[in-house]
C-alpha positions as CSV (number, residue, x, y, z in Angstrom):
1,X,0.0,0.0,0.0
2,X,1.3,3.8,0.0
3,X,3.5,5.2,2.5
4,X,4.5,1.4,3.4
5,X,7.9,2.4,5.3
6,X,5.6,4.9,8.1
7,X,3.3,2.1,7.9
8,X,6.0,-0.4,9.7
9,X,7.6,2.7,11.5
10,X,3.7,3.3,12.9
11,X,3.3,-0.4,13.6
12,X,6.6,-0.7,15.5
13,X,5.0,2.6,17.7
14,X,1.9,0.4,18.3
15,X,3.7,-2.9,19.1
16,X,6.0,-1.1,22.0
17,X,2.8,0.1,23.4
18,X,1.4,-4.0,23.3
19,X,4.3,-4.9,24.8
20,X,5.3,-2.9,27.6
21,X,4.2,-3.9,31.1
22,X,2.8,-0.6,31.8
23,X,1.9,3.0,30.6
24,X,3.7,5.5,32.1
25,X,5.1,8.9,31.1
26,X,8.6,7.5,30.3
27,X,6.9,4.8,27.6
28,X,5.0,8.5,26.7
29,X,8.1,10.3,25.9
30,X,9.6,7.5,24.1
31,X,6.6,6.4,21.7
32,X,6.5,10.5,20.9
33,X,9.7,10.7,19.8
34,X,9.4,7.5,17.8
35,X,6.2,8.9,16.0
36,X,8.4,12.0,15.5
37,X,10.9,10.1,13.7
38,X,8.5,8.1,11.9
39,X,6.3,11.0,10.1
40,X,9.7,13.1,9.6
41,X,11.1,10.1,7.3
42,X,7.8,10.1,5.7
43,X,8.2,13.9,5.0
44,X,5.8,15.8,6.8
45,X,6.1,18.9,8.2
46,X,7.8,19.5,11.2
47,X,5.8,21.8,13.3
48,X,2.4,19.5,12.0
49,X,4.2,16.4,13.9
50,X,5.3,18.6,16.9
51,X,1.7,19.8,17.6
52,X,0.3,16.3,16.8
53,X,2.8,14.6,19.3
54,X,2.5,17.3,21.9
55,X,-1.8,16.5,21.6
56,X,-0.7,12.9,21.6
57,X,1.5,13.1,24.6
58,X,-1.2,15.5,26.6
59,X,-4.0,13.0,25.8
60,X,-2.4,10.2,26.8
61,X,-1.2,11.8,30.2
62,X,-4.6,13.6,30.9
63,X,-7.5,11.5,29.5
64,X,-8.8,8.6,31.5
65,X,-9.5,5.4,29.4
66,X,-13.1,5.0,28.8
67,X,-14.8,2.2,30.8
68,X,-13.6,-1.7,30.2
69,X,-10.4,-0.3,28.2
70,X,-7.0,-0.5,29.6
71,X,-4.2,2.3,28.9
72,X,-2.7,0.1,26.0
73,X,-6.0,0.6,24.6
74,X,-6.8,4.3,25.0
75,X,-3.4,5.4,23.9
76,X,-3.6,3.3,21.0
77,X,-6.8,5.1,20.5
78,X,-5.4,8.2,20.5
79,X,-2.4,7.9,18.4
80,X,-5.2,6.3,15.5
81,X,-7.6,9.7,16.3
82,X,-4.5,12.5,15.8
83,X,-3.2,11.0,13.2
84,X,-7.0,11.2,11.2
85,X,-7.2,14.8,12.3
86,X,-3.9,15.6,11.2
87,X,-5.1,14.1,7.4
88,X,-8.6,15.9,8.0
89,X,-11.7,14.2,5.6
90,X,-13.6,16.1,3.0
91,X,-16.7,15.3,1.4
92,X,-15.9,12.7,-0.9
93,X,-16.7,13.1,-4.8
94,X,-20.6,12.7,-4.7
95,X,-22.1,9.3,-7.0
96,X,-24.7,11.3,-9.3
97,X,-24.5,12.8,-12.7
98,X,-21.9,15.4,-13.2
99,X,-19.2,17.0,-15.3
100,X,-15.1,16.6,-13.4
101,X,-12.2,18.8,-14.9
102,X,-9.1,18.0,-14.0
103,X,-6.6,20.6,-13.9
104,X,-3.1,20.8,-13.1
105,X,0.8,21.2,-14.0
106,X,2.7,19.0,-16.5
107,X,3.5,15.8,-16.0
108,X,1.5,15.6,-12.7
109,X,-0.6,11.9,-14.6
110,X,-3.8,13.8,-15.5
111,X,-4.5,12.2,-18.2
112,X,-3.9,8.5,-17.0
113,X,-6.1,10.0,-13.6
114,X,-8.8,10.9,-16.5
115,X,-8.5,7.3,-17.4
116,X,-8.6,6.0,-13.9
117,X,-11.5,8.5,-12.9
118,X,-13.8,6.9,-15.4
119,X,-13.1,3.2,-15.1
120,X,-13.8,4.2,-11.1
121,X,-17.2,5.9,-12.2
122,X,-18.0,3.0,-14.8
123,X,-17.3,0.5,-12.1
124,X,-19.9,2.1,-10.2
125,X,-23.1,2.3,-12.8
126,X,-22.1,5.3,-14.4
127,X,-22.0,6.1,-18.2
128,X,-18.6,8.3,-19.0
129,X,-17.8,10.6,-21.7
130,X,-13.7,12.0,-21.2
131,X,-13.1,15.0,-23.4
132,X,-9.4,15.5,-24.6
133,X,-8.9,19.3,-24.3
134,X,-5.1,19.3,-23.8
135,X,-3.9,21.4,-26.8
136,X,-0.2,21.9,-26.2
137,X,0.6,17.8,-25.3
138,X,0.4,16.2,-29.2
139,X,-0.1,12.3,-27.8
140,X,-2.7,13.4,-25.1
141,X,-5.8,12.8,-27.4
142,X,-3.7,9.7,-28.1
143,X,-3.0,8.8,-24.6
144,X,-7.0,9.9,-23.3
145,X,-8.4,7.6,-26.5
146,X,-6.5,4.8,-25.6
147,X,-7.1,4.7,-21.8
148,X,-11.3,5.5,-22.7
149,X,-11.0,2.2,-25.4
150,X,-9.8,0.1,-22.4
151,X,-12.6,1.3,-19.8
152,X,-15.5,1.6,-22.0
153,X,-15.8,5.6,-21.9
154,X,-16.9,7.1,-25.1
155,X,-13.5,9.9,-25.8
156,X,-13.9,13.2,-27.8
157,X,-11.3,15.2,-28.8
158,X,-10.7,17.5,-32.2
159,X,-6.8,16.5,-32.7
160,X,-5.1,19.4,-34.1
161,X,-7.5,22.2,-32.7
162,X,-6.0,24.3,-30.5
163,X,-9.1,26.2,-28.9
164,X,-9.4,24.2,-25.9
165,X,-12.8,25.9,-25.0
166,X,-14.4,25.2,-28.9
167,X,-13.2,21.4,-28.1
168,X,-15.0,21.5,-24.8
169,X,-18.2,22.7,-25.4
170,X,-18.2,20.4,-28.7
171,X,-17.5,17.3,-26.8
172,X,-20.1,18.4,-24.0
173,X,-22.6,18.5,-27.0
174,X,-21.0,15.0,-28.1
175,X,-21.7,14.0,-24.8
176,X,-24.8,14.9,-23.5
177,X,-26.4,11.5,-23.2
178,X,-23.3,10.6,-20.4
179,X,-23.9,10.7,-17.1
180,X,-20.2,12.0,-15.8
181,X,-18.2,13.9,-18.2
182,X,-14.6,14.4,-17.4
183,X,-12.3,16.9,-19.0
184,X,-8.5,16.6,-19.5
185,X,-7.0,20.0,-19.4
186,X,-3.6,21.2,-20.3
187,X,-0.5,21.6,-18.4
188,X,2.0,24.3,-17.9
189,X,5.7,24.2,-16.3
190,X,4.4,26.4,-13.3
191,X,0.7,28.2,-13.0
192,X,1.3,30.7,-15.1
193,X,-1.3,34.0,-16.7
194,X,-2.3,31.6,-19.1
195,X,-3.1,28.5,-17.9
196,X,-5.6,30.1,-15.1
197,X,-7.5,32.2,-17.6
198,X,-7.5,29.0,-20.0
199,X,-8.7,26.5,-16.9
200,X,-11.2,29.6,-16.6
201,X,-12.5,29.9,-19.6
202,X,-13.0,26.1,-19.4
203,X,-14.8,26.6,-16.0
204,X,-17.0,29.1,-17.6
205,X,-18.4,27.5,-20.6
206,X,-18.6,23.7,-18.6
207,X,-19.7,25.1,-15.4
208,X,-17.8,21.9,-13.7
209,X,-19.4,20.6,-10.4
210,X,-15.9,19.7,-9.2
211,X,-12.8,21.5,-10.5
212,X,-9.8,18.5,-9.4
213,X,-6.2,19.4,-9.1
214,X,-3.9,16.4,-10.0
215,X,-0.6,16.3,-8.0
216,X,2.2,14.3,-7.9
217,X,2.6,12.8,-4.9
218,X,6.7,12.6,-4.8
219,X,7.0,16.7,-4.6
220,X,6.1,16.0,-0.8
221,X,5.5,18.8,1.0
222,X,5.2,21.4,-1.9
223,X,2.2,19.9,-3.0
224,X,0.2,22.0,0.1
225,X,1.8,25.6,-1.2
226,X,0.6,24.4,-5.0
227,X,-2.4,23.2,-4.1
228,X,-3.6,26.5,-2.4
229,X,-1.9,28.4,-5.1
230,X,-4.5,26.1,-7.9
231,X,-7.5,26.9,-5.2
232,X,-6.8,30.9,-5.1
233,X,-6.6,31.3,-8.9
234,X,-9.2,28.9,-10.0
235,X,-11.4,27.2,-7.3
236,X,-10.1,24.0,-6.9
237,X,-12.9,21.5,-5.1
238,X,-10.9,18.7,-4.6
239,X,-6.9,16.8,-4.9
240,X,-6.1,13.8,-6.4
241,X,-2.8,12.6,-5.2
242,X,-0.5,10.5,-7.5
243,X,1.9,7.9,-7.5
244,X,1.4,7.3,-4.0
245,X,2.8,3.9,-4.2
246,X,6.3,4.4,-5.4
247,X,7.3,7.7,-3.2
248,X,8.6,8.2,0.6
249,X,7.2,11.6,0.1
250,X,3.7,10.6,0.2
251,X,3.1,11.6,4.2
252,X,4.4,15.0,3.2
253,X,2.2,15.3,-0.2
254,X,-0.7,14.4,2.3
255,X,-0.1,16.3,5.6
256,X,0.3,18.9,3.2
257,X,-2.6,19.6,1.4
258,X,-4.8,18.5,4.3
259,X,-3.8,21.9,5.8
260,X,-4.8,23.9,2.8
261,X,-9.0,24.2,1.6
262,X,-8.6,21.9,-0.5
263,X,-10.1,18.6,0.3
264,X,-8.1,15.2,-1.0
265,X,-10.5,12.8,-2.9
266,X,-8.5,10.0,-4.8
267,X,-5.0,8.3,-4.4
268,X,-3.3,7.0,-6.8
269,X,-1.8,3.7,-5.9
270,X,-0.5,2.1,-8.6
271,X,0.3,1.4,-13.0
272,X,-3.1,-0.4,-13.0
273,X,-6.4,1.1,-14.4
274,X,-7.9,0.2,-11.2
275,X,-5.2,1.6,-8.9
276,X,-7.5,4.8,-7.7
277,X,-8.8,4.3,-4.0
278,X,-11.3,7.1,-2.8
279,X,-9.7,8.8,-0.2
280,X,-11.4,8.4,3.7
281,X,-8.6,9.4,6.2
282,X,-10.2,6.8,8.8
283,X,-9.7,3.8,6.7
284,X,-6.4,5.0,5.4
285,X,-5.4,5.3,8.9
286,X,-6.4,2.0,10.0
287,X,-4.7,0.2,7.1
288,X,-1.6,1.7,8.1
289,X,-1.4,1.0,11.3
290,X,-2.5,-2.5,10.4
291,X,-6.4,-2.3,11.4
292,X,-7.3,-3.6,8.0
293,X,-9.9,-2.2,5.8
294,X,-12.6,-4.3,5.9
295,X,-15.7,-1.7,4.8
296,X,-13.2,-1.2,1.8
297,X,-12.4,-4.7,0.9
298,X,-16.2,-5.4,0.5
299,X,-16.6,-2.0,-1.6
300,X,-13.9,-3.5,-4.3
301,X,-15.2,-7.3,-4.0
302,X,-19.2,-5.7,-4.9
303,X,-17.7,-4.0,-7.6
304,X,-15.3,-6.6,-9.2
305,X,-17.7,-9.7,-8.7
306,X,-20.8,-11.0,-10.9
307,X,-23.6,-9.6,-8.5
308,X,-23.3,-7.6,-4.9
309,X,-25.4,-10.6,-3.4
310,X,-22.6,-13.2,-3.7
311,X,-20.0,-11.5,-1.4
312,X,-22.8,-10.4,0.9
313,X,-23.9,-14.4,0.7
314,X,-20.1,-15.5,1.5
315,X,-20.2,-13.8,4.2
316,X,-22.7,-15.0,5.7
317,X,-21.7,-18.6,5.1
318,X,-18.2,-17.4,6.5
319,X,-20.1,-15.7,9.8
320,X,-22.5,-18.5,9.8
321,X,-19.6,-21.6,10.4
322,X,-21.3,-23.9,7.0
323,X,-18.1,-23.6,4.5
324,X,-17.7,-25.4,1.4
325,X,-15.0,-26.2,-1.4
326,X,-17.9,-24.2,-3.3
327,X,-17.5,-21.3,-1.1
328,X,-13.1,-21.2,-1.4
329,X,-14.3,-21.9,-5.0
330,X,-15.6,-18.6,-5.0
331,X,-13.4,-16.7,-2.8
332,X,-10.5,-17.2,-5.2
333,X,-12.7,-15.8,-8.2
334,X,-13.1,-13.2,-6.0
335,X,-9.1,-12.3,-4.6
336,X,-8.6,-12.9,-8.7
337,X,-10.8,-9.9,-9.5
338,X,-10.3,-8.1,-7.1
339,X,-6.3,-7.4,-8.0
340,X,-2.7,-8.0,-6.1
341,X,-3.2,-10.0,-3.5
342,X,-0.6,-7.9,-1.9
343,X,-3.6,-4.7,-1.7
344,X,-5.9,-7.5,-0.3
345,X,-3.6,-8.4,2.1
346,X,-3.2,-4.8,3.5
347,X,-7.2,-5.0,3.8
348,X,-7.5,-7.4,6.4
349,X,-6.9,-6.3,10.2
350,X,-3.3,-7.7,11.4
351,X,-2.1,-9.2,8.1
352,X,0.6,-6.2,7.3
353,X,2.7,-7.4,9.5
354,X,2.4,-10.7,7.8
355,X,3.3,-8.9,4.4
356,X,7.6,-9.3,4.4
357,X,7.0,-13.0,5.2
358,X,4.3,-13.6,2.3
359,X,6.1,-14.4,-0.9
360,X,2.8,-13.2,-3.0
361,X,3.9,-14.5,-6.7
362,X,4.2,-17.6,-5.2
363,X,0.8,-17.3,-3.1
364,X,-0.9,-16.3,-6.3
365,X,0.8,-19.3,-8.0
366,X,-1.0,-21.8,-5.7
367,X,-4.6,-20.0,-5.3
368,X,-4.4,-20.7,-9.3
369,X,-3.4,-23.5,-9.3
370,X,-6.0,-24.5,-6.2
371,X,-8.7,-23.1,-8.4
372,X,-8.0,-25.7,-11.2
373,X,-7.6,-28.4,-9.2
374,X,-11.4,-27.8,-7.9
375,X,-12.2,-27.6,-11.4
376,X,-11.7,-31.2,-11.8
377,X,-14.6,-32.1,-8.7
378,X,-17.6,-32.6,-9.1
379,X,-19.9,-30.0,-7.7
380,X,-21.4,-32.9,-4.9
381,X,-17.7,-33.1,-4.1
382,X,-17.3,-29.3,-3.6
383,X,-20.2,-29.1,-1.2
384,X,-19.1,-32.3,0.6
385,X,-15.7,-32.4,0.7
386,X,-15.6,-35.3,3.4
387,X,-16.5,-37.3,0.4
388,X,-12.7,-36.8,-1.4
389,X,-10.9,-39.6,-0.4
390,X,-8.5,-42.4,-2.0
391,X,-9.7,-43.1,-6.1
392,X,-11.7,-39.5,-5.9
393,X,-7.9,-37.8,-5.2
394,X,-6.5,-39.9,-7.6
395,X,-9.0,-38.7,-10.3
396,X,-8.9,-35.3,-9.8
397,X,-5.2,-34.9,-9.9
398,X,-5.2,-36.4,-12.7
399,X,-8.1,-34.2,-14.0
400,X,-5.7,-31.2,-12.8
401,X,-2.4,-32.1,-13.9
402,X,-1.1,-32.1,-10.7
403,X,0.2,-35.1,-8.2
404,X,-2.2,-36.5,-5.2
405,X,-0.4,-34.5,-2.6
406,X,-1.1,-31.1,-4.1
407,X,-4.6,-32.0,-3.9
408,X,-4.1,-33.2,-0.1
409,X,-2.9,-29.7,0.4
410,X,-5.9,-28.1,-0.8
411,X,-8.2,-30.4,1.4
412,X,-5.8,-29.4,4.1
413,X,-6.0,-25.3,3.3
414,X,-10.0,-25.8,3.7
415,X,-10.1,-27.4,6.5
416,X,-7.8,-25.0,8.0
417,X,-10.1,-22.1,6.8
418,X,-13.8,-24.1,7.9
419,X,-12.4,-24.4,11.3
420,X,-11.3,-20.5,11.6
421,X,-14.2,-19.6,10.3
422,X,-16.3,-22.4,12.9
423,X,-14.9,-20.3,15.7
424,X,-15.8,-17.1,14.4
425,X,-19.3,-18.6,14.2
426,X,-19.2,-19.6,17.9
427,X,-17.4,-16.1,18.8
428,X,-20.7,-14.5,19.3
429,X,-19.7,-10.7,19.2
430,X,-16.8,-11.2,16.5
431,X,-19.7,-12.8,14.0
432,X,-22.0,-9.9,14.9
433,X,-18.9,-7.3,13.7
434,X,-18.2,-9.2,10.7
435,X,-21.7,-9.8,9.6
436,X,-22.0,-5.5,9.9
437,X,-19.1,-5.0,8.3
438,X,-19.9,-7.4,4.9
439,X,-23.8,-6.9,5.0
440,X,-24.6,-3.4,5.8
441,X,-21.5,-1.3,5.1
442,X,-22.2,0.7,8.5
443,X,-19.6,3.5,8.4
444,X,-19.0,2.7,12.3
445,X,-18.3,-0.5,11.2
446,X,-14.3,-0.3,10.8
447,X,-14.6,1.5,14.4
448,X,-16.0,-1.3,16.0
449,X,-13.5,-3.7,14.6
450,X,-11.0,-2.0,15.9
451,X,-12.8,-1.9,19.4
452,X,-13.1,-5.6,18.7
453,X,-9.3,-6.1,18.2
454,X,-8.8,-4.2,21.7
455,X,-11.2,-6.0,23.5
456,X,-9.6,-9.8,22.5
């Protein structure tokens, strides 16, 4: 996930607190200046992590725990609420009919951020038109054509024009019948006379309900100074952050603009059409600090599956202790769509500190290879696997091209996973989390996990 190395640094802070026999101010001191070092190395500000470790370290000495939690708890609790406040939350981009331009300098991705804007609105029900009005950029109309073709957004552009308002209002014509329109503006070396009274004159003839400024993550902390700079001259609405995955100035790029007026909407997090996660400072918090993401995971397995009503019915199947070979069947088609297992991974509460030990080719490797091995039962075999035994095993590895101890090793993995998730189903209150968190996407949901976590 982004900002991996303060994600360790953070989990280290967290395990010292798990592991020491008792809170006092000493352990205080000490987990303040390691939270210091952490979010320095991670580029943000310096007086933004003195004032959030000064709130930390007055929190944790002044505030009583709440009933039924011990210290460990509460100052754990507190480290998790400053650092959400230091990333603030905005409204995110609303889910109805609208028209996006994306502004920004060059070579900030807005044109791949055009592409990844629409396949995130096409993944969610929505038609998308993406106009191509960079003028000065000769393979943008390219670029914005070829990223539209793989998506399924209908692209408009007049190659060769270089009246970026005639192509607008042309392709908003064009486009009329789409439910989001998106417009891909053009760049300038710095935010020069010219680029706000073009990015104006857009504004004016599409009368955009969110002006986005696209920014690459990797100038770190510059990116608050630039973003307010965009906001003052044209009214930005909202930030897209870039490149997220591959920078150790992300912290700074974020910290940054959460302390300007411009909210931050979108990450990007990776090459991959898909790699654009909606940006909710709670959840981001909690993944890096090795919470999990849970609300999240569900949000990308409703989207990437046939129907909503399959994950929702998994879940219940996992909450409810009755778990077939039908039911891993369909969990791998589900970790296949959904992308790297490594994002999945980072999902699931306590599992990125699993991550360095995980070799995920070769994890990926045998969930494929799983997968065709289950091809070769018979479906009265996938929902009684009890029945797989001697001459069955020997038929279905040769079915699958594999030898009788791989598919021993399967029968092994699901019996390993039925019996976790039997105890989840006999763990009363951990059932009744899970069940919230899959079925109705409670926004509290990802809080009470975390209680949940505490209270073990």
């Amino acid at each position: 996930m982004a900002l991996d190395g303060l994600g360790k640094s953070l989990r280290n802070v967290l395990d010292r607190i798990n592991g020491s026999s008792a809170i006092d101010e000493n352990l205080i001191k000490d987990i303040c200046k390691e939270l210091q070092r952490a979010l320095l190395q991670a580029d943000v500000n310096v007086q933004l992590v003195l004032r959030l470790t000064n709130t930390v370290r007055d929190r944790a000495l002044n505030e009583k725990p709440d009933a039924g939690k011990s210290s460990k708890q509460h100052v754990t609790r507190i480290i998790y609420e400053e650092l959400v406040n230091l990333l603030k939350n905005g409204e995110p981009v609303a889910l109805k009919p609208q028209t996006i331009l994306l502004v920004g300098l060059y070579g900030q991705g807005k044109t791949t951020t055009a592409g990844k804007l629409a396949n995130f609105f096409i993944k969610k029900g929505f038609s998308v038109g993406l106009i191509g009005a960079d003028v000065y950029r000769p393979a943008a109309y390219d670029q914005l054509k070829q990223l539209g073709d793989k998506v399924g957004a209908e692209v408009y552009g007049e190659p060769g024009q270089k009246d970026a308002v005639k192509i607008v209002k042309d392709g908003l014509e064009k486009l009329a019948d789409k439910k989001i329109k998106i417009i891909d503006s053009s760049g300038r070396h710095a935010l020069e006379d010219d680029l706000i009274k073009e990015i104006s004159d857009i504004a004016e003839a599409a009368k955009p309900q969110e002006r986005i400024l696209v920014l690459d993550s990797q100038v770190g902390q510059q990116a608050g100074p630039q973003a307010d700079a965009f906001n003052k001259a044209v009214g930005v609405t909202g930030v897209i952050l870039t490149k997220m995955d591959g920078t150790a100035k992300g912290g700074g790029a974020l910290s940054a603009v959460a302390t300007t007026d411009a909210r931050i909407v979108f990450l990007g997090v990776g090459e991959h059409i898909r790699d654009l996660e909606s940006f909710d400072a709670d959840r981001f918090i909690s993944r890096l600090l090795g919470m999990g993401d849970l609300a999240g995971l569900v949000e990308i397995a409703k989207e990437e599956m046939d129907g909503s009503d399959d994950i929702e019915e998994l879940a219940r199947k996992m909450t409810s202790g009755k778990f077939t070979l039908n039911d891993m069947y369909m969990q791998m088609k589900a970790v296949k769509k959904m992308g790297a297992l490594r994002k999945i991974v980072n999902m699931l509460p306590g599992m990125s500190k699993m991550e360095d030990k995980i070799d995920f080719d070769a994890s990926q490797a045998k969930l494929d290879k799983y997968k065709v091995i289950m091809d070769s039962m018979t479906n009265q075999e996938k929902e009684e696997p009890s029945l797989i035994k001697g001459k069955r095993i020997e038929r279905i590895a040769l079915g699958a091209g594999v030898e009788s101890s791989e598919v021993r090793e399967l029968l092994r993995q699901y019996n390993n996973s039925r019996k976790m998730m039997s105890s989840v189903s006999k763990d009363r209150k951990m059932r009744k989390r899970m069940q919230k968190q899959f079925g109705n996407m409670d926004p509290d949901a990802i809080k009470e996990l975390q209680n949940a976590e505490g209270e073990e």
